[in-house]
C-alpha positions in Angstrom: 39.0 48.3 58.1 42.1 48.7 60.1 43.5 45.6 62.3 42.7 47.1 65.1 39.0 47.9 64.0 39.1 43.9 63.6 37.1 41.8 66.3 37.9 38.6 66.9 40.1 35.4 65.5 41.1 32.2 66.3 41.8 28.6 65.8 44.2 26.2 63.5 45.2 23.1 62.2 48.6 21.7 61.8 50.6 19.7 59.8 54.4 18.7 59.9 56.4 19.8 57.0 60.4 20.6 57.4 63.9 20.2 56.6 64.4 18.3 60.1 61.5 16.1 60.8 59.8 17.3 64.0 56.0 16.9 65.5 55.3 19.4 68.6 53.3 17.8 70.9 49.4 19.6 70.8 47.1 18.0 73.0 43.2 17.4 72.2 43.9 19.2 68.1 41.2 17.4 66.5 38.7 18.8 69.6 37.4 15.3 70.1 37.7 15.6 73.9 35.5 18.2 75.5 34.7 19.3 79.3 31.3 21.4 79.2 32.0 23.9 76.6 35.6 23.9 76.7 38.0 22.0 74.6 40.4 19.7 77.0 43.7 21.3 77.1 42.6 24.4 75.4 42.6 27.6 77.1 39.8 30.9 76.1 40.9 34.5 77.5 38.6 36.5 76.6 35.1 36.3 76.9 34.4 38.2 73.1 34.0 34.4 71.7 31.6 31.5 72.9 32.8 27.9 72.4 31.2 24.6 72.0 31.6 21.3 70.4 29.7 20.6 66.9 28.7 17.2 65.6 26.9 18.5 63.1 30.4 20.6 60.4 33.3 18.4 61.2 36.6 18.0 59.1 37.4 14.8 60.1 36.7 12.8 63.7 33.4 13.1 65.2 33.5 16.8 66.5 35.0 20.1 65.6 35.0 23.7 67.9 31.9 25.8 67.1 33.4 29.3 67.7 30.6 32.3 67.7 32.0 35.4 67.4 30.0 38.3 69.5 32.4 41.4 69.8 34.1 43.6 67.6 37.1 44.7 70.6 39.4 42.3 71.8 43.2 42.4 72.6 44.5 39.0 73.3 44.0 35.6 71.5 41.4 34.0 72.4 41.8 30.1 71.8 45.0 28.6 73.2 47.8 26.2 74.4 51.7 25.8 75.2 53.4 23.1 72.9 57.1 22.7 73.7 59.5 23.4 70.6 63.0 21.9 69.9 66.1 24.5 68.7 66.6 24.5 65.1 63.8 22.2 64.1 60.9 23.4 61.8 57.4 22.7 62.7 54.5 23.4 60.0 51.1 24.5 62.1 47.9 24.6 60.5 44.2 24.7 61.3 40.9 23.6 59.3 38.6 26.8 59.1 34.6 26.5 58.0 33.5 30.2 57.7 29.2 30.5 57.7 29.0 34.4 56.7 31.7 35.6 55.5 31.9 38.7 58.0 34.8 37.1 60.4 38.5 36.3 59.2 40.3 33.9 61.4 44.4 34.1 62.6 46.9 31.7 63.4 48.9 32.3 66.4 52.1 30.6 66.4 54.3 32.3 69.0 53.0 35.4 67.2 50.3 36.6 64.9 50.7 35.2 61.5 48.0 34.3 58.2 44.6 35.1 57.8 41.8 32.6 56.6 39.8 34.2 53.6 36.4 34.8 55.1 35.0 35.1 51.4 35.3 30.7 51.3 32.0 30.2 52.8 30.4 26.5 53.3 33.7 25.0 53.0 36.8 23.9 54.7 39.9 25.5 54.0 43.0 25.2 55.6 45.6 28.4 56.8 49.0 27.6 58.0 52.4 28.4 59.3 56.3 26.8 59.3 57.8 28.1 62.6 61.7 27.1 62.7 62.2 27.7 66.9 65.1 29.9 67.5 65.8 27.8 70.5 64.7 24.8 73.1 61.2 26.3 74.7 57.5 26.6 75.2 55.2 28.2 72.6 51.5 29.8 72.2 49.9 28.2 69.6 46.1 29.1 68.9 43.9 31.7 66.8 42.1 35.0 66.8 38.7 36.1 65.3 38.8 39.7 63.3 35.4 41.1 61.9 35.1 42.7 58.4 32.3 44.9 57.2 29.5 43.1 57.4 29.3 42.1 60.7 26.4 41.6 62.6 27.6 41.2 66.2 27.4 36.9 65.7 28.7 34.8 63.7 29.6 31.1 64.0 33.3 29.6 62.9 34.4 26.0 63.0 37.8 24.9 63.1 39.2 21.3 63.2 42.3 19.8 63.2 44.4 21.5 64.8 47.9 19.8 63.9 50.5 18.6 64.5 48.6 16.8 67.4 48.6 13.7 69.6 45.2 12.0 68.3 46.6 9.1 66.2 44.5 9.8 63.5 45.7 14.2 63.0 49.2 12.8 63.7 48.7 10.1 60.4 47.7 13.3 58.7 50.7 15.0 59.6 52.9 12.6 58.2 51.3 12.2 55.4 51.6 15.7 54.5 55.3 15.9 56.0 56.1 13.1 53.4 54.9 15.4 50.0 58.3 17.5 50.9 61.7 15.6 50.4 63.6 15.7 54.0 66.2 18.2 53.9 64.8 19.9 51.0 65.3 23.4 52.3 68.2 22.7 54.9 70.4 24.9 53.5 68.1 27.9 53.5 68.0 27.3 57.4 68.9 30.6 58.8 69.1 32.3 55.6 67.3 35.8 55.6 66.6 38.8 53.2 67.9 38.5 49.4 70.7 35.7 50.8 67.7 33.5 51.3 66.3 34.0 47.9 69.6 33.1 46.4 69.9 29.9 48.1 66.0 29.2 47.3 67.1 29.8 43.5 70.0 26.9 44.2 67.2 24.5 45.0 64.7 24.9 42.7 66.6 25.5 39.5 67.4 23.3 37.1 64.0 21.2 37.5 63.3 18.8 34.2 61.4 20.8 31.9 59.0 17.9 30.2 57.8 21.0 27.5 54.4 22.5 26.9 52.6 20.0 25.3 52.7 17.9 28.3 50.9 20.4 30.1 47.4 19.2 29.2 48.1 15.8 30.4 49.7 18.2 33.8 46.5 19.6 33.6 44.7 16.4 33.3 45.9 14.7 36.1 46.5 17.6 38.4 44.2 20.1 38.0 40.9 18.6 38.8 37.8 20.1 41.1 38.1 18.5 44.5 37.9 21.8 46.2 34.9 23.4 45.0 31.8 22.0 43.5 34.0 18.4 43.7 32.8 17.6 40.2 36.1 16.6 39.1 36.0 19.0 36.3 39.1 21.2 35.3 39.5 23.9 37.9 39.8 27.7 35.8 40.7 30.3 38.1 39.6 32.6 36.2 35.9 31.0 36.3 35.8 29.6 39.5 33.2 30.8 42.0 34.0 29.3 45.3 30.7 29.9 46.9 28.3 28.9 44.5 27.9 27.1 41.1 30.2 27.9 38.3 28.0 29.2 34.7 29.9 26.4 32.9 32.2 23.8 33.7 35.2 21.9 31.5 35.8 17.9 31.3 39.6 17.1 31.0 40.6 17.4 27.2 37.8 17.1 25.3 37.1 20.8 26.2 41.3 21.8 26.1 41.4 24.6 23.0 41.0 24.7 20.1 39.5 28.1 19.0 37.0 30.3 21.2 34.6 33.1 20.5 33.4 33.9 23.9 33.6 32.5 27.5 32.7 28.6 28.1 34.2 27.7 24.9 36.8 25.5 25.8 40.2 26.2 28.8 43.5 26.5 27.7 47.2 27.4 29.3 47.3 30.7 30.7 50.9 31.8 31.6 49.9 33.4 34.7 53.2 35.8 33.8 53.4 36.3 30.3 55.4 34.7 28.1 56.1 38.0 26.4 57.4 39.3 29.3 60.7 36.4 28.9 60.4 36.4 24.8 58.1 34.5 24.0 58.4 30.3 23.6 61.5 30.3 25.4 62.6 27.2 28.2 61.9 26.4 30.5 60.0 29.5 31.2 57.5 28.6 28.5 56.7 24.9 30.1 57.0 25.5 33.9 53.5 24.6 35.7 54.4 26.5 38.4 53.6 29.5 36.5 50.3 27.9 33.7 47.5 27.4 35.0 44.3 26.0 33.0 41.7 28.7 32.6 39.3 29.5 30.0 40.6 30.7 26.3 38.6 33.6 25.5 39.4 35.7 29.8 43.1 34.5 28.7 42.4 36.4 26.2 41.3 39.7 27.5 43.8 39.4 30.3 46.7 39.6 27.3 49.8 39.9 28.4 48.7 43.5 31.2 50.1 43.5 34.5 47.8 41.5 37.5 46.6 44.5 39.8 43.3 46.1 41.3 40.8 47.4 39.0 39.0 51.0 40.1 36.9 51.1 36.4 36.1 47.5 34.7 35.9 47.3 31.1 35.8 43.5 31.0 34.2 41.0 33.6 34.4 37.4 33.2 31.2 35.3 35.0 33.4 35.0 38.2 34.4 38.5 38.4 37.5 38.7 37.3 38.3 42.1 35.5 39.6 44.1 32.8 40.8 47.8 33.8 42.2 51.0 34.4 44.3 50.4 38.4 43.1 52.2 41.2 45.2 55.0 42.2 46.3 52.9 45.4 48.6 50.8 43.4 50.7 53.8 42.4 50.3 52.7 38.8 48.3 54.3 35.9 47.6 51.4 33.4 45.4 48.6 32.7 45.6 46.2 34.9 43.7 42.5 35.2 42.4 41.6 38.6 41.5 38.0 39.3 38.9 37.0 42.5 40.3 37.0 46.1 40.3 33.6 46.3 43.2 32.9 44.3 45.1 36.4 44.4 47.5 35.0 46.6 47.9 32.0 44.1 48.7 34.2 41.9 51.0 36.0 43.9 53.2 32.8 45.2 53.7 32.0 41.5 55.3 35.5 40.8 57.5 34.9 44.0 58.5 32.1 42.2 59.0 33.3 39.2 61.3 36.1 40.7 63.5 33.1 42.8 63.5 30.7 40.6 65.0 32.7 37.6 66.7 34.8 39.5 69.8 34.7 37.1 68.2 35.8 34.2 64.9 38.0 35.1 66.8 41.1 35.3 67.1 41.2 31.7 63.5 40.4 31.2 62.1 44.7 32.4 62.5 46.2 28.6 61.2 43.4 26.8 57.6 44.5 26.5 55.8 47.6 28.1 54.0 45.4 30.7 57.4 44.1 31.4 58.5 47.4 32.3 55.5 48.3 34.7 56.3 45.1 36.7 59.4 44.2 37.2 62.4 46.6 37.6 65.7 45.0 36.1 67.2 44.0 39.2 67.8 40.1 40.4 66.9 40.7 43.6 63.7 42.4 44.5 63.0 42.1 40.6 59.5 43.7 41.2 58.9 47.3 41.3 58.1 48.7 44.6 53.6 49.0 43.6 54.0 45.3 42.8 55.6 44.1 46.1 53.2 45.6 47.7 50.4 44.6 46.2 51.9 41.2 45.8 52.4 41.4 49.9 49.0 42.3 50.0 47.6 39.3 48.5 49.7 36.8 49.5 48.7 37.6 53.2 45.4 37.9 52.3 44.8 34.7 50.6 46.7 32.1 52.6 48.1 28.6 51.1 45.0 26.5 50.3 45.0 22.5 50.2 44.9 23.3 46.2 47.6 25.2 46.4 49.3 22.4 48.2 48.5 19.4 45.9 49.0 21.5 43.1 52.4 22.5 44.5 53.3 18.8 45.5 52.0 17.4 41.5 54.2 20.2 39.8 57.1 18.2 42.4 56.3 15.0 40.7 55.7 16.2 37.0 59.2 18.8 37.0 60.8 18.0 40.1 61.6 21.4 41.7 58.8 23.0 44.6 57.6 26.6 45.1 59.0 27.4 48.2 56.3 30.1 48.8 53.7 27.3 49.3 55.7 24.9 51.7 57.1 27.7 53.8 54.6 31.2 53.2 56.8 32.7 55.8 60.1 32.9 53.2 58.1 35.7 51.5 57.8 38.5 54.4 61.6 37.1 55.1 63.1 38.1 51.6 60.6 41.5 50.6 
């Protein structure tokens, strides 16, 4: 469905993270204060959405905004206000989303449309958000939009909470808290960078991190890759077995389940290279030991995925119990081979690492396109774009789909702590649409 076959979309949460310290001042964010059915200091303009104030699904506080959703043609945003914005400070929006169905994707609107929730995270809270640098001293629309996917039924009810950065005292401790996980100044230099320029000056930032080897990835993995997202059952979280809206076929405890030898799924989780280490030459550092890239997932889907490309799967010949899949690509992708598709819900993980990947070895992937045959369907020898053009795309594609999750960012802010470089496709998703 195209966007303008979408319906409605709205509502955010924000949190301060920047090179120049900077909280914009949104009134009434957590939607504790309320007038009727109207949030104070929040504007509706169109009448496609119904609002009223929930006790019942709240983030944090005592109330969140019940948004129901009842047309499928609407121009404007619908939930709004004006913050005021300093020139040349960075200011990191974001809104709690709870979707009920899964038949309504919400937007940010940060002087602009930006990210999309992922409507497929039902039951849950999940946060989307943007890092607006302001181009100058002025006043802003913040706010969000409500688009329909198949499915719909004409209603459908989305709660949103925390809309930061904000004045409430306790949204504004929030923010700081997660304005403190990113070093000040960390990506000053990239200020007013754009294009391949920015890249480059990404690259001068993150390299060089302490590589602490691969072994030390299980105790990586056993401090900072833990279920508090999903079924909260502080078990290792395996993308590749994760279902996010409903309860896993098997679960793994920290390192008494790490392999070890497999025969089939649920047999124990080891490090999956979420870009080959074929692809580089195998055991080779720091490629082979960087957590930005290995994630913990079960033995025998690492496996099956081998060392093919990630891409979209038209005919399946391997399905893991989450749904991830084996297979020939869809002609859409502009590429014939066999292909391994993870779920949506962490496709745009996936797709921030290979960012990464293509920044933060910048000075050597170029070399990396001949090395195997996958190699050579992916990436296409240069330093700069380093992906061939059915990649990007897709890449693109599910990096706006699936926006930066809290995992993503605790995750992101661990791998800070255990190497000591950031993937600056998680702190700042708009750098990605900026350099490809």
């Amino acid at each position: 469905m195209s966007l303008g076959t979408y319906t409605n979309t709205l509502l955010g949460t924000a949190l301060l993270l920047s090179a120049l310290p900077a909280i914009a001042n949104v009134t009434n964010g957590s939607f504790e204060q309320w007038s009727g059915n109207t949030p104070s200091s929040w504007s509706t303009i169109d009448n496609g959405i119904r609002v009223s104030q929930s006790t019942q699904i709240v983030k944090s506080g005592r109330s969140s905004a019940a948004i129901d959703v009842t047309t499928r043609s609407q121009d404007n945003t619908d939930l709004l206000q004006k913050v005021a914005v300093e020139a040349g400070k960075t200011y990191r929006f974001s809104a709690d989303i709870y979707h009920t169905e899964g038949n309504v994707k919400a937007r940010l609107y940060v002087n602009d449309y930006q990210g999309y929730s992922n409507e497929n995270q039902t039951n849950q809270w999940q946060t989307i958000s943007y890092s607006y640098t302001a181009s100058s001293s002025k006043t802003i629309n913040v706010g969000l939009r409500f688009y329909d996917v198949s499915g719909f039924d004409g209603k459908e009810t989305v709660y949103v909470d925390n809309f930061l950065p904000n004045t409430d005292s306790n949204s504004v401790k929030n923010s700081n808290e997660q304005a403190a996980s990113t070093p000040t100044g960390y990506y000053v230099t990239a200020q007013s960078l754009t294009g391949y320029a920015l890249k480059t000056e990404l690259y001068n930032i993150i390299n060089n991190h302490n590589s602490q080897g691969y072994t030390a990835i299980w105790n990586f993995y056993d401090s900072s890759s833990r279920d508090k997202y999903f079924e909260r059952d502080n078990s290792i979280v395996d993308m590749y077995s994760e279902k996010p809206n409903g309860s896993d076929s098997y679960s793994y405890s920290a390192v008494s389940d790490q392999c070890g030898s497999y025969n089939s799924e649920a047999d124990c989780y080891n490090r999956e290279h979420a870009f080959p280490k074929s692809w580089f030459g195998g055991t080779k550092e720091p490629m082979n030991s960087d957590v930005h890239h290995i994630y913990a997932t079960d033995g025998y889907v690492n496996s099956k995925r081998s060392n093919f490309p990630f891409g979209e799967v038209s005919s399946a010949s391997f399905t893991s119990t989450n749904g991830s899949k084996l297979g020939s690509a869809t002609s859409s992708l502009n590429y014939s081979g066999t292909v391994f598709e993870p779920i949506d819900e962490f496709k745009g993980d996936f797709a921030r690492a290979y960012f990464y990947m293509a920044t933060r070895y910048e000075n050597v992937i170029g070399s990396w396109q001949n090395i195997t045959t996958s190699s050579n369907a992916v990436l296409n020898g240069s330093r700069n774009q380093v992906f061939e053009s059915w990649v990007v795309a897709m890449l693109l594609n599910w990096h706006n789909s699936d926006p930066v999750s809290q995992m993503e960012l605790d995750r992101n802010q661990a791998a800070y702590e255990f190497q000591g470089n950031r993937n600056p496709y998680i702190d700042h998703p708009e750098f990605v649409e900026m350099i490809w």
